[in-house]
C-alpha positions, 0 to 999 in steps of 0.5 A: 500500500503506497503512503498518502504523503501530503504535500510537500515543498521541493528545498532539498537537492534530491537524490542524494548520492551514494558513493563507495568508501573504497580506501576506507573499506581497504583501510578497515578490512572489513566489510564493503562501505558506502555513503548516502550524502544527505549532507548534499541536500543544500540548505544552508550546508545541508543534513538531514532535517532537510528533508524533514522540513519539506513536509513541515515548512509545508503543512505551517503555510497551508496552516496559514503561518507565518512565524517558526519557532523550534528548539536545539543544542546550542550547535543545533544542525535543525535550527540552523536548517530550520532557520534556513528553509523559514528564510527560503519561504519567507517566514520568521523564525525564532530558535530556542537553544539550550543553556547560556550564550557562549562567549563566542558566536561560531558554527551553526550557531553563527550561522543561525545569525546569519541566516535571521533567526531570533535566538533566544538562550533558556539558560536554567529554564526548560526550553519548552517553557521558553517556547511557549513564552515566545509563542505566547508573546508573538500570538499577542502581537498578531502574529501566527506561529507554527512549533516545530519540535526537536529535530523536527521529529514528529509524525510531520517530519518523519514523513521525510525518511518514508519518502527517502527510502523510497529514494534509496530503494530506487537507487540500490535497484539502478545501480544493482547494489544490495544492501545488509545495514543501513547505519547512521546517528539516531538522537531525537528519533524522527530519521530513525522513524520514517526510516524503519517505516520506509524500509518495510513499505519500500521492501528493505530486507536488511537491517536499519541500525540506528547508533544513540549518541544520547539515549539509553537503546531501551528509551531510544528504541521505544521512541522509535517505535512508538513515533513509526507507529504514529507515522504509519497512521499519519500517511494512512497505512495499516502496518504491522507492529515496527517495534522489532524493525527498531535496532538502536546500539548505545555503546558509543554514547560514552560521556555524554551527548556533544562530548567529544572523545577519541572515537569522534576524533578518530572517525572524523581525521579517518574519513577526511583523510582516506576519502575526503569526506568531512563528519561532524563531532556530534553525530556522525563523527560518533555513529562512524566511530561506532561503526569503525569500532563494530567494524573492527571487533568483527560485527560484520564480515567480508562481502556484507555491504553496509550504508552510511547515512551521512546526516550533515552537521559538518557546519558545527566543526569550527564550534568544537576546534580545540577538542580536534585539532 
């Protein structure tokens, strides 16, 4: 049964392209690796949430908005895509980033500026009270807001992945490529979500593999599930239960989220360095760790094929200079 998407609107450059890591995977020995560029999707150095706010930036102007409002780390890739895609379409835009101003404006950060958003900075406050507040504020004011969620990751969002596996499945059949795993960061849930839902639509027999760079697998997988569930329902299918289709590995969350070790630092030098592609150090730079690791210690063998979804992110790098250089 095909999903009755809703409309959308076109910002991402689509297909993204897959490419082999060939010296990588000489390098590691291990399996065949490729790579989904959805850091190409090109907004404002794209990623992921792209693709997501396709399908949100839609529904908030059929809603008749004229004003987002989301929220995010401080080196937020989504506020900074999200800011991007509201100044494409015309619409203002105000992002609530955890924790105090830093004392230096870089990075996504930087380019939230640019870009026109009102930044505001929750400090000790949760930011779901501060959006509320600005939400409260702008309605009094006479204008009319549209909240988008954390990493734009709910039914809306998640839509984004359904449709792009679609797109890898067309792809793979082209270029007569079989796939075992899928890997790739997962955090607020959204891409991980309409990934699982998209592989069973779309027939993707292989296993989708999503590495927590923040949350416990049980917390992660349970949100996953429950969000591809609700997604299904949204685009108007009947599947079977997906909580089983929601692999989630926690290994690699180490200190904690944005906390830059070695196996970040390793990942991000490695693959700059033998295949000239750039990881960040929040996400993809730790689910390349995670795989480089799972690689290694033989998770995978010889002759598997595996996929890596790069989510972008690379704008961040500057943010966290002296915990790589």
């Amino acid at each position: 049964m095909e999903p009755n998407y809703p409309k959308r609107i076109q910002i991402a450059y689509l297909p993204t392209p897959i490419e082999p890591l060939s010296r990588l995977s000489k390098h590691l020995g291990g399996p065949d690796l490729y790579i989904k560029r959805d850091d190409q999707t090109g907004l404002a150095t794209g990623g992921n949430k792209t693709r997501k706010l396709e399908f949100l930036i839609a529904e908030a102007l059929a809603q008749g908005k004229d004003h987002v409002i989301t929220t995010g780390a401080p080196q937020s890739n989504h506020c900074r895509q999200t800011a991007a895609a509201a100044a494409r379409c015309g619409l203002g835009c105000t992002v609530v980033l955890r924790g105090n101003k830093p004392d230096q404006v870089t990075g996504n950060y930087l380019l939230d500026d640019i870009l026109g958003a009102h930044i505001y900075w929750a400090g000790d406050r949760s930011t779901k009270d501060v959006v509320e507040e600005v939400e409260n504020q702008l309605e009094a004011m006479g204008r009319k807001p549209y909240i988008i969620p954390l990493g734009g990751s709910n039914v809306v969002g998640a839509t984004g992945y359904v449709l792009a596996m679609k797109e890898l499945m067309d792809q793979l059949v082209q270029e007569q490529l079989n796939i075992d795993f899928i890997v790739f960061p997962s955090s607020s849930g959204g891409t991980q979500a309409g990934m699982v839902l998209g592989a069973q639509v779309y027939g993707f027999n292989g296993t989708v593999l999503g590495i927590s760079v923040d949350h416990p697998a049980d917390t992660l997988q349970t949100q996953v599930g429950a969000l591809a569930t609700a997604t299904s329902t949204h685009l108007g299918l009947q599947q079977s239960p997906l909580l089983d289709r929601v692999v989630v590995n926690d290994d690699y969350i180490g200190p904690g989220y944005a906390v830059v070790t070695e196996t970040e630092r390793e990942a991000i030098r490695l693959v700059a360095q033998r295949e000239g592609i750039l990881l960040d150090p929040v996400y993809t730079g730790r689910a390349m760790g995670g795989l480089i690791d799972l690689i290694r210690w033989g998770a995978f063998t010889r002759g598997q094929k595996v996929l890596f979804w790069h989510t972008g992110g690379t704008a961040a790098l500057p943010a966290f200079a002296k915990y790589l250089a």
